[in-house]
C-alpha positions as YAML, in Angstrom:
chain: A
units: angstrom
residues:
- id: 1
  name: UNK
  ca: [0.00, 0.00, 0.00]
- id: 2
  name: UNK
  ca: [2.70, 2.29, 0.94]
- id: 3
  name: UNK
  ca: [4.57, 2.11, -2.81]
- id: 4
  name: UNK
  ca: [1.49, 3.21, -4.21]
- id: 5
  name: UNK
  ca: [1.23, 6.05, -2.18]
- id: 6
  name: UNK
  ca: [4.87, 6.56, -3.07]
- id: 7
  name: UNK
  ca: [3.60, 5.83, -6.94]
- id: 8
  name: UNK
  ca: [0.87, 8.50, -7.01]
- id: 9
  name: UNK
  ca: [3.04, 11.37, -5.07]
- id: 10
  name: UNK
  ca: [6.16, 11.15, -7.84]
- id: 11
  name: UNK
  ca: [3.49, 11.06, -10.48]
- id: 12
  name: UNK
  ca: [1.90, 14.17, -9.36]
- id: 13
  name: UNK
  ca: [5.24, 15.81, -8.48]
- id: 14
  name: UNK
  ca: [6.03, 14.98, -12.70]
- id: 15
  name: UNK
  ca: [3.23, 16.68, -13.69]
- id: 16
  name: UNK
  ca: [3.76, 19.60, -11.71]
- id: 17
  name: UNK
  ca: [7.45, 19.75, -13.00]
- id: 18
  name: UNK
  ca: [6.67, 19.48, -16.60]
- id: 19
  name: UNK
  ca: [3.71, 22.07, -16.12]
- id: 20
  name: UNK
  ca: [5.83, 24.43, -14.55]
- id: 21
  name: UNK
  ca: [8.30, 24.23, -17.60]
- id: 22
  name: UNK
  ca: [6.06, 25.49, -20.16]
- id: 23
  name: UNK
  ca: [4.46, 29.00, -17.96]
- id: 24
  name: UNK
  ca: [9.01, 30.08, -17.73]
- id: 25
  name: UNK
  ca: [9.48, 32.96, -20.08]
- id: 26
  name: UNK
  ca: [12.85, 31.83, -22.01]
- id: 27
  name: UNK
  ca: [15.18, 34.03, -24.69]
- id: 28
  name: UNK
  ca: [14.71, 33.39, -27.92]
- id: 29
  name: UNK
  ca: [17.99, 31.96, -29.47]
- id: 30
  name: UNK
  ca: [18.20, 30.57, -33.34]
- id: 31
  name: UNK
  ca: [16.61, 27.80, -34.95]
- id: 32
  name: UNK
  ca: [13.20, 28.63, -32.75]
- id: 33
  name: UNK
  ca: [14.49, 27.36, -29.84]
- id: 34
  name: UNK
  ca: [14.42, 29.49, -26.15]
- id: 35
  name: UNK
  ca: [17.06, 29.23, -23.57]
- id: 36
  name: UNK
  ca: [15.72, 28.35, -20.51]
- id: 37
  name: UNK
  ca: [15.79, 25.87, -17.83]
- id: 38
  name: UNK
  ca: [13.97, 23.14, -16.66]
- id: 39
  name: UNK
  ca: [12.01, 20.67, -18.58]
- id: 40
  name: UNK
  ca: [11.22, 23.31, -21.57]
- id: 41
  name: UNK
  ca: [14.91, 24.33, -21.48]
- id: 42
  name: UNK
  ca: [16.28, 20.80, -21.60]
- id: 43
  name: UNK
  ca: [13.67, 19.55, -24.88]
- id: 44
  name: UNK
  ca: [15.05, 22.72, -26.34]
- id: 45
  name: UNK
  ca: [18.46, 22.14, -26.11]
- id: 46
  name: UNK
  ca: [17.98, 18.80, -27.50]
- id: 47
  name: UNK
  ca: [15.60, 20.17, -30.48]
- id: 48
  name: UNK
  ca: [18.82, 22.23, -31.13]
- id: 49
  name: UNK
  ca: [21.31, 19.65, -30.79]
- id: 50
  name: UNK
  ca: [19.30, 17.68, -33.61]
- id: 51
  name: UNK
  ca: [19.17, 20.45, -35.78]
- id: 52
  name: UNK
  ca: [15.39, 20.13, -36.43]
- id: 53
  name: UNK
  ca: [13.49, 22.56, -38.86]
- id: 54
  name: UNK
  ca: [10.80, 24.97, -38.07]
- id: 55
  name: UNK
  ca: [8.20, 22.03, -39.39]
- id: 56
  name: UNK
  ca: [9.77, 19.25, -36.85]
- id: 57
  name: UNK
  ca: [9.68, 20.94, -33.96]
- id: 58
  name: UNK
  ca: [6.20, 22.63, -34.15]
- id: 59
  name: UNK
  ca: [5.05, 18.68, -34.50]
- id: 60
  name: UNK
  ca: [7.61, 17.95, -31.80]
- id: 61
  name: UNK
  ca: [6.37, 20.59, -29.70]
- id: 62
  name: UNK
  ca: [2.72, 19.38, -30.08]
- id: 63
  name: UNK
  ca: [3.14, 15.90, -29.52]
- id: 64
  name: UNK
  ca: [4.91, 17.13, -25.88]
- id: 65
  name: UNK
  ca: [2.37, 19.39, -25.15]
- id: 66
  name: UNK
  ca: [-0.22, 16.66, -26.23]
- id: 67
  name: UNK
  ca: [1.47, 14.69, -23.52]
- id: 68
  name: UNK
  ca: [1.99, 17.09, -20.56]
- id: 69
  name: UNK
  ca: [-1.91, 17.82, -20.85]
- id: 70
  name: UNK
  ca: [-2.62, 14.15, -20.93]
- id: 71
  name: UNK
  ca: [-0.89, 14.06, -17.65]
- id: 72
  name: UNK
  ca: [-1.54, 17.20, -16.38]
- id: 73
  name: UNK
  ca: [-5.01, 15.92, -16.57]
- id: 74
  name: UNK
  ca: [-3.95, 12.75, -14.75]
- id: 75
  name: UNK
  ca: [-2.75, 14.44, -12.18]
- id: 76
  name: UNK
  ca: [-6.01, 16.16, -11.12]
- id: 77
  name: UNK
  ca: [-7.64, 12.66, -11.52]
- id: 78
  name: UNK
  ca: [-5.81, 11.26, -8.77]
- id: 79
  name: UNK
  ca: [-5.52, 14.34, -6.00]
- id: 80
  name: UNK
  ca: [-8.83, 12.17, -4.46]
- id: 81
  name: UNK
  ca: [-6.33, 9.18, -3.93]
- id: 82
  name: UNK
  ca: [-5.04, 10.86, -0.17]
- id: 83
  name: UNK
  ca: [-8.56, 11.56, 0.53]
- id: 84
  name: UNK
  ca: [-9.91, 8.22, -0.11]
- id: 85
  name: UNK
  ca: [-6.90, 5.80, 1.39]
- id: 86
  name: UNK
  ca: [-7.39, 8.91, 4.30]
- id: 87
  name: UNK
  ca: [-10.99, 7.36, 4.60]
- id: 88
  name: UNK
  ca: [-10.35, 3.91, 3.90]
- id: 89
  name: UNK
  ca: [-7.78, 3.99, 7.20]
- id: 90
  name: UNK
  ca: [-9.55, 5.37, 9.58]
- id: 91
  name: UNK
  ca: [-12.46, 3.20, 9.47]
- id: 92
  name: UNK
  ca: [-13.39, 0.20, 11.62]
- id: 93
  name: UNK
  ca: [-12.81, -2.00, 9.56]
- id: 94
  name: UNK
  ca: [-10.34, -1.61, 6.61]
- id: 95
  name: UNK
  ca: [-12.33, -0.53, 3.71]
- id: 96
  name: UNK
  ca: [-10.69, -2.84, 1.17]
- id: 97
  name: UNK
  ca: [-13.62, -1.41, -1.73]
- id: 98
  name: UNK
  ca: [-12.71, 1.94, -1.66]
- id: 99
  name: UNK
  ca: [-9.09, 0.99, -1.81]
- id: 100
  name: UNK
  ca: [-9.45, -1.25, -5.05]
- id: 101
  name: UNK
  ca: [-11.42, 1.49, -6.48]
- id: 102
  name: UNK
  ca: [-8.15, 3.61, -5.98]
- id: 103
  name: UNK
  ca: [-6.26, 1.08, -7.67]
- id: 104
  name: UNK
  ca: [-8.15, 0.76, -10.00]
- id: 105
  name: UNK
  ca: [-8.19, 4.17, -11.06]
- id: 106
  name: UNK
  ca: [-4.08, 4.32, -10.74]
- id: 107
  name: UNK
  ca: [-4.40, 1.60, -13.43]
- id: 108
  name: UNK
  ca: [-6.62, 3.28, -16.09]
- id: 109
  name: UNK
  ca: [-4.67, 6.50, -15.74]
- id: 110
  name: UNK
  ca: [-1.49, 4.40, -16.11]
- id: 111
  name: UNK
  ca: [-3.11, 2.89, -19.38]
- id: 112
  name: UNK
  ca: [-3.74, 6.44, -20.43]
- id: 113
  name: UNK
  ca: [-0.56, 7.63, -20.12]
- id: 114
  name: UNK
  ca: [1.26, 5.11, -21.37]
- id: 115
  name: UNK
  ca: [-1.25, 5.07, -24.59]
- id: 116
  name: UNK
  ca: [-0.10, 8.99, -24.75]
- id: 117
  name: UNK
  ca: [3.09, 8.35, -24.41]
- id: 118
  name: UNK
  ca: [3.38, 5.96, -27.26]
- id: 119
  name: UNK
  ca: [1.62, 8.62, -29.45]
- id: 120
  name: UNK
  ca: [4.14, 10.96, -28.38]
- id: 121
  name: UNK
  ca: [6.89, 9.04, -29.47]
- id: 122
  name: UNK
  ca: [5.47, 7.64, -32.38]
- id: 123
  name: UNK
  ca: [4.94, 11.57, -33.68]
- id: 124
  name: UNK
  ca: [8.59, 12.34, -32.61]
- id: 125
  name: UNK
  ca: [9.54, 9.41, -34.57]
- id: 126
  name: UNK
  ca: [8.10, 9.86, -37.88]
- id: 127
  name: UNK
  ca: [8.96, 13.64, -37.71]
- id: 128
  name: UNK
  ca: [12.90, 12.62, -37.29]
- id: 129
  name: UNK
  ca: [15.13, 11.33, -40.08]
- id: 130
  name: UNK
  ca: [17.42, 8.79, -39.41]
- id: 131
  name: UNK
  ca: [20.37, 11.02, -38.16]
- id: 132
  name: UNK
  ca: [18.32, 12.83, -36.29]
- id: 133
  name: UNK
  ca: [16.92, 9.35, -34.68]
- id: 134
  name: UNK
  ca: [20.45, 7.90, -33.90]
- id: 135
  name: UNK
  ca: [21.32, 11.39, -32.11]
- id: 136
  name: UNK
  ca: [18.30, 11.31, -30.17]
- id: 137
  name: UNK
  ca: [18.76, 7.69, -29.27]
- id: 138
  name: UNK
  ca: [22.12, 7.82, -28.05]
- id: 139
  name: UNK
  ca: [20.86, 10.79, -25.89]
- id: 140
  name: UNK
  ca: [18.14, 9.49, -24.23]
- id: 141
  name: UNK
  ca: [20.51, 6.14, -24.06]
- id: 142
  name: UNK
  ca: [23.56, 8.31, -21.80]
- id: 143
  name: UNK
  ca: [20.90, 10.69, -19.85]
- id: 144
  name: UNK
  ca: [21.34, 14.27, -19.78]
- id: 145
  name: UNK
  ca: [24.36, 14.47, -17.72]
- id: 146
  name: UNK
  ca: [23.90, 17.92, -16.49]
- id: 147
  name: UNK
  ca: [23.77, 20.71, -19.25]
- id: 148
  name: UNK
  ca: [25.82, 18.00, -21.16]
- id: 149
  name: UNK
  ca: [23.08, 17.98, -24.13]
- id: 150
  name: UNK
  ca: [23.11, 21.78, -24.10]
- id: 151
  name: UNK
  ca: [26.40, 22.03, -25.19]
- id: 152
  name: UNK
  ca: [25.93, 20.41, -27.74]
- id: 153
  name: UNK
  ca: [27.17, 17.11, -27.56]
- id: 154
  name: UNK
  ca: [25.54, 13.81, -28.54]
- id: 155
  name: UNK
  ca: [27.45, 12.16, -24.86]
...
């Protein structure tokens, strides 16, 4: 019971980071692309390092957005999980319903998510030719290694 609480917190807190990302005014800097930090900062540094034109990252752009709303909305779908394992624990008798009822809505909004995230990256995909896909392989293969990606290197 515990990792799930543990489950639902660090998938809020992702949402909330990735939200917060996209509201930072950045500095425009060639190529389309704003400096900035945090999550909006970091998916533009690696639009620049794979050189994308305008065309890519506007669908590149949408699909993420696509996919931060999907969770974003997520997110507000599960802020009645404290409330409700709250409940379920301070009753007589553990309330066993109300707490497969939470897991079961952990599991569609897992099966949502994951069914956006595979859209995302099937739109990032097709919008990337095959340099572009071996660059962004091998970065998402080494991590980000602190600003590492923003200088420009493929790790």
């Amino acid at each position: 019971m515990f990792g799930f609480v543990i489950g639902t917190a660090c998938l809020v807190a992702l949402v909330a980071v990735v939200a917060r990302g996209r509201h930072h005014r950045h500095h425009h800097f060639g190529h389309g692309h704003y400096r900035g930090w945090g999550p909006r900062g970091a998916l533009n540094a690696v639009l620049s390092r794979l050189d994308t034109a305008p065309g890519q990252e506007k669908l590149i752009l949408s699909a993420v957005d696509d996919l931060v709303d999907r969770a974003r909305a997520s997110g507000r779908d599960l802020r009645s999980t404290r409330k409700d394992v709250a409940e379920a624990l301070r009753a007589e008798q553990l309330d066993e319903a109300r707490l497969d009822q939470v897991f079961g809505r952990h599991d569609a909004v897992i099966s949502d998510l994951r069914a956006a995230s595979l859209d995302a990256v099937r739109k990032i995909h097709g919008a990337l030719d095959e340099r572009q896909r071996k660059i962004l392989g091998d970065l998402v293969e080494s991590g980000p290694h602190y600003g590492y990606w923003a200088r420009g290197h493929a790790c």
